[in-house]
C-alpha positions in Angstrom: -16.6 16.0 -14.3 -17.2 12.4 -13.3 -16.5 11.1 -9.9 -17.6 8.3 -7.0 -18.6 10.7 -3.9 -20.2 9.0 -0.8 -23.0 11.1 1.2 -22.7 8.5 4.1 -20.8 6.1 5.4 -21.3 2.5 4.5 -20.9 -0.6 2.1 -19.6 -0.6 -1.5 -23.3 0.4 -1.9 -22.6 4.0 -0.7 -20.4 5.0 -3.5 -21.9 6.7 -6.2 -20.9 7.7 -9.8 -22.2 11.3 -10.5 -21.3 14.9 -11.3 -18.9 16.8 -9.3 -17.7 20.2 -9.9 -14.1 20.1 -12.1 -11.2 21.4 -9.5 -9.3 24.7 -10.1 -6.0 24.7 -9.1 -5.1 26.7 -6.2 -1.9 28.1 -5.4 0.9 25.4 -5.2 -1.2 23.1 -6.9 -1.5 20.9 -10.5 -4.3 20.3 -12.0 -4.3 16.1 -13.1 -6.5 14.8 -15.7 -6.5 11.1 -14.1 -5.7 8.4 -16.6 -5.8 5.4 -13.6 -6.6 5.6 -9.8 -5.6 3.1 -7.4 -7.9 1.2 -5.1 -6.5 0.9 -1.4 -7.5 -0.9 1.9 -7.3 3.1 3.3 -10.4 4.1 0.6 -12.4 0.9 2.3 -11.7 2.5 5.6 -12.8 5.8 4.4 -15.9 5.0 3.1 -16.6 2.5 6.0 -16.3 5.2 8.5 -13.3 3.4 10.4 -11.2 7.0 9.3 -13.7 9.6 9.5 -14.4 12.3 6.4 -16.4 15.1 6.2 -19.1 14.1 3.9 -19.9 14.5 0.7 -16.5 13.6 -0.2 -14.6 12.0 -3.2 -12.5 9.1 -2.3 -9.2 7.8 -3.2 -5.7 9.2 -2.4 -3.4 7.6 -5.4 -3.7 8.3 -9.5 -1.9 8.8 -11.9 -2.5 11.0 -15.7 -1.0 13.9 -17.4 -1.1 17.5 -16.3 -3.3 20.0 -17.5 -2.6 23.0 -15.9 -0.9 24.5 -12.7 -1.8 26.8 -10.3 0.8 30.3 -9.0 4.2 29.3 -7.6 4.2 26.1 -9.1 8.1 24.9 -10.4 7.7 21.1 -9.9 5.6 20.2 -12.7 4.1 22.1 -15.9 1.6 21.4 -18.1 1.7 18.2 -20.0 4.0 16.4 -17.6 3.2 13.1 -17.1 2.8 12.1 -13.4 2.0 10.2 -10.0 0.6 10.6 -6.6 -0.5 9.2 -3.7 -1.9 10.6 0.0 -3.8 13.2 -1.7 -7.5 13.0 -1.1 -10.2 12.9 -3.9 -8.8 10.7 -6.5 -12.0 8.8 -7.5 -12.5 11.3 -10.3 -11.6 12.2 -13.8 -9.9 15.5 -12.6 -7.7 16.2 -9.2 -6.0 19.1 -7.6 -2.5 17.8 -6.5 -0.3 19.9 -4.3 2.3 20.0 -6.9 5.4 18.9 -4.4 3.4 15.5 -4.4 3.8 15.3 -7.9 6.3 12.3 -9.4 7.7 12.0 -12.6 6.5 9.0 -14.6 9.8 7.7 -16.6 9.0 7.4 -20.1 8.8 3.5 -20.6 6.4 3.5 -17.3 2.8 3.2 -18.2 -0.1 5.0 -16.2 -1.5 1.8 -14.5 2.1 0.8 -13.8 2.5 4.0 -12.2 -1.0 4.3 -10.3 0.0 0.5 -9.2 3.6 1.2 -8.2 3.1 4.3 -5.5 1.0 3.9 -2.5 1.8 0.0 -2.5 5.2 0.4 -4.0 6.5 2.9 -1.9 5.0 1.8 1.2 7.1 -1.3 1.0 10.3 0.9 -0.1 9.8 2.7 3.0 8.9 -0.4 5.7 12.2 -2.5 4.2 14.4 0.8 3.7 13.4 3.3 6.9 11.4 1.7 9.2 13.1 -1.5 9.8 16.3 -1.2 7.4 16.7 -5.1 6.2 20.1 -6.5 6.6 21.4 -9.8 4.5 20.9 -12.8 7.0 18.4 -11.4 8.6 14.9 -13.3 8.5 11.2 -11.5 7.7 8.1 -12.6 7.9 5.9 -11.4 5.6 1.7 -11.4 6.0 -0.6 -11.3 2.8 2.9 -12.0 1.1 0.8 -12.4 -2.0 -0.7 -9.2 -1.5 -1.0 -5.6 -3.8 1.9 -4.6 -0.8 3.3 -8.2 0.5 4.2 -9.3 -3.3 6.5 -6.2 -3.9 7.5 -6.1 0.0 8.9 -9.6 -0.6 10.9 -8.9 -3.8 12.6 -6.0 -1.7 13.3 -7.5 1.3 15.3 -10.2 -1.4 17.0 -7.7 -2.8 18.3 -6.4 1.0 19.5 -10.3 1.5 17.0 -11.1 3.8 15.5 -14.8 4.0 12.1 -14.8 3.5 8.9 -16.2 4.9 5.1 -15.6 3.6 1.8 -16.5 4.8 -1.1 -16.9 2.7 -4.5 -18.0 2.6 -4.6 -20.3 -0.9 -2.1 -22.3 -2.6 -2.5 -20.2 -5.8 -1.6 -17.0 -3.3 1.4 -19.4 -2.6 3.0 -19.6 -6.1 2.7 -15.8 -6.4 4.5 -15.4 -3.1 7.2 -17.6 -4.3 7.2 -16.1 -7.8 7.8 -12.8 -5.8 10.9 -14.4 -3.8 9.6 -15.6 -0.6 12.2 -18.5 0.8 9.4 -20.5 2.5 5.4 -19.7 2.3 2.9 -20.6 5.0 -0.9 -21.6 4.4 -2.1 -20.1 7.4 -5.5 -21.8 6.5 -3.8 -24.7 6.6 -1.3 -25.0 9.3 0.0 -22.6 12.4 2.2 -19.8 11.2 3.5 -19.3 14.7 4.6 -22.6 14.7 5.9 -23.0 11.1 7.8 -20.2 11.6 9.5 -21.4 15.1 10.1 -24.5 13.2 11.7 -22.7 10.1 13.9 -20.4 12.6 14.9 -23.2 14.7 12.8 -21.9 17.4 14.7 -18.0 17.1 11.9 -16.6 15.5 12.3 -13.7 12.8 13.9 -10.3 12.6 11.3 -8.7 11.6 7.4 -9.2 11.1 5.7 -6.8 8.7 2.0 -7.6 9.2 -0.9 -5.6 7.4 -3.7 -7.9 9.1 -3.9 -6.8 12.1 -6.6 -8.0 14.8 -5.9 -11.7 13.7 -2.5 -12.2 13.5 -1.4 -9.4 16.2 -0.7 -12.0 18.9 0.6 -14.3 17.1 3.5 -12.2 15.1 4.8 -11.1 18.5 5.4 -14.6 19.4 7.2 -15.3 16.1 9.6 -12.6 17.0 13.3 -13.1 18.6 14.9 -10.9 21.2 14.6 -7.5 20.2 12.8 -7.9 17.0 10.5 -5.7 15.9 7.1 -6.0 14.9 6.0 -3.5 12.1 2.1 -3.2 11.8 1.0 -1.9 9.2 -2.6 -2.2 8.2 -6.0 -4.4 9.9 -7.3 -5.9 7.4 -9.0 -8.3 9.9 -9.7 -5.3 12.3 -8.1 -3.3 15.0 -5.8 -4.3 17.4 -7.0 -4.1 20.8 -5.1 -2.5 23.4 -1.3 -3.4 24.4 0.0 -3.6 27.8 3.8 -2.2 27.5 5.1 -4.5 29.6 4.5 -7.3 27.0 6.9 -6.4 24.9 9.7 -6.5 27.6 8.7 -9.7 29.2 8.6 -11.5 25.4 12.1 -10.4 25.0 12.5 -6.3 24.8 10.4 -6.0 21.5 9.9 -3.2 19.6 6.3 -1.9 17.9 5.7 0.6 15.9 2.3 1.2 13.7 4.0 3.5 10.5 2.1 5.3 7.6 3.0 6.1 4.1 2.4 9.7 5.1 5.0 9.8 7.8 7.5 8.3 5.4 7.0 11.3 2.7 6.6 14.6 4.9 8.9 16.0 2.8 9.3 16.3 -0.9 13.2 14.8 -0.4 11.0 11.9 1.2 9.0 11.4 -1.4 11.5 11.8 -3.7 13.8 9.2 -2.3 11.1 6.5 -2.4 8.9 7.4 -4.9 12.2 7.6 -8.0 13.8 4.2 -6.7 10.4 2.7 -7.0 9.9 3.7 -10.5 13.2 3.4 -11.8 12.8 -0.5 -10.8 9.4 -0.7 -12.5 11.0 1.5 -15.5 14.1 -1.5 -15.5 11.8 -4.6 -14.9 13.4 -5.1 -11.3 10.6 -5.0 -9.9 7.6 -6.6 -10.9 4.2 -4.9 -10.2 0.9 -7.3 -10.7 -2.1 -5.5 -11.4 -4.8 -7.5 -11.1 -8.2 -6.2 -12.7 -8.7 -2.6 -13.7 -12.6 -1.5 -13.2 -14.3 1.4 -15.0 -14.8 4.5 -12.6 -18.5 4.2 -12.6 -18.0 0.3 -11.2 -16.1 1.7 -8.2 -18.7 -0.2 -5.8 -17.7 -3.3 -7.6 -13.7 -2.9 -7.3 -14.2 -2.4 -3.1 -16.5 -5.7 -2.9 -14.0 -7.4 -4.9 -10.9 -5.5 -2.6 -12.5 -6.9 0.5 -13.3 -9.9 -0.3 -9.2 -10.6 -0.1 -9.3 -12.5 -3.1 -7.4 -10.0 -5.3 -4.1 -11.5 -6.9 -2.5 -7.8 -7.3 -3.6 -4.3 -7.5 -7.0 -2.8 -8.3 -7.4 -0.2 -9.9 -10.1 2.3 -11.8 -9.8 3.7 -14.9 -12.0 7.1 -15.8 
């Protein structure tokens, strides 16, 4: 089969498009002919080297497609079922082995690319506005990248919890998406001080609730926004690593809370999974939620579909298509 494999670690230059062996289905597992993959920040980190693999590896963790075959003990899926994953290594490929409890029905009026679009990203913003910090209406969020793949559809569920809204972004055509999406008030970061916009918006409170995916450049600066015993939710760093955190920092700034959260966490269990992965879809299935993809690359242009993923100019998702 076709597939994007990296031998070292590196730029977008590392990846390359060339023969793998075709997966067998062990015992548990599904055997997915991939009809669209999604393209994440993790894959970046992956083939960057910031999370270490053993090499040669195919990368990706999210597809969708149909599935061709299953392995012993399989009951969740059979043959022909059309489906979605995500956290599954190796999805850069024409063919996957997918532990079958990972394995989501795709409802019928949900396309392929909707459904490689709506999971990772999708359900990680279920789970952040549902589990991690449970949004309440009157409650205030601040969003970062709110015109994002995951701050778009974070922003149109945190609306639909009742919670007022504020975004930051980096352009003004970022702006209108974030708005499209929901958000109450947007910040230009490029363009003015969100730390101060937002004091300004809150009346000096500050916000319930920051969900920040930046990291490194924004860490500070999203505490400060919070009020007493809010809770900062990070997320992703996009800009980098946070460094270190003295403790006592978030008791002296008003007994704050911080937690660092991952998709995999969220869906241990198939019940998990289930719970965000269904109410996802069924929104996408009912147009209640909107999903943006943004440009789909050809598998062999993987290389192509990172530079253009970190160069944070994306308007959506990314994803390839085999």
């Amino acid at each position: 089969m076709k597939s994007v494999r990296i031998h070292a670690t590196g730029g977008p230059e590392v990846l390359r498009y060339e023969e793998a062996p075709t997966p067998v289905q062990g015992e548990g597992q599904a055997l997915v002919r991939l009809r669209a993959i999604g393209v994440n920040f993790i894959d970046i980190y992956h083939r960057s080297g910031q999370y270490t693999l053993t090499l040669p590896a195919i990368i990706g963790q999210e597809g969708a497609g149909v599935v061709e075959s299953v392995g012993p003990g399989v009951t969740e899926v059979k043959p022909g079922d059309r489906i979605a994953y995500s956290n599954v290594p190796a999805s850069y490929a024409e063919f996957a082995a997918v532990p079958a409890w990972r394995c989501v029905s795709v409802p019928a009026p949900v396309g392929f690319e909707q459904a490689a679009a709506a999971m990772l990203q999708g359900m990680t913003a279920h789970y952040l506005s549902h589990t991690t910090y449970p949004l309440t209406r009157g409650e205030t969020a601040l969003i970062h990248a709110a015109a994002g793949g995951v701050g778009a559809l974070l922003v149109q569920m945190a609306k639909r919890r009742g919670a007022r809204v504020i975004g930051t972004v980096s352009t003004e055509e970022k702006a209108k998406i974030a708005r499209e999406a929901g958000a109450d008030e947007v910040i230009n970061y490029t363009r003015m001080d969100f730390e101060s916009e937002v004091k300004r918006l809150t009346d000096g409170h500050g916000v319930h609730v920051v969900f920040d995916s930046v990291g490194k450049d924004t860490f500070e600066k999203s505490l400060n926004c919070l009020t007493l015993r809010g809770m900062l939710v990070l997320f992703g760093q996009t800009s980098g690593r946070v460094p270190p955190v003295d403790p006592t920092l978030l008791n002296t700034q008003g007994s704050l809370f911080l937690t660092r959260p991952s998709l995999h966490h969220y869906t241990h269990t198939r019940q998990e999974l289930l719970q965000h992965a269904s109410e996802v879809l069924g929104w996408v299935a009912s147009g209640a939620l909107r999903l943006r993809v943004d440009r789909t690359f050809p598998l062999e242009q993987a290389a192509e579909a990172h530079a253009y993923l970190q160069s944070r100019t994306a308007l959506g998702k990314v994803l390839l298509i085999p």
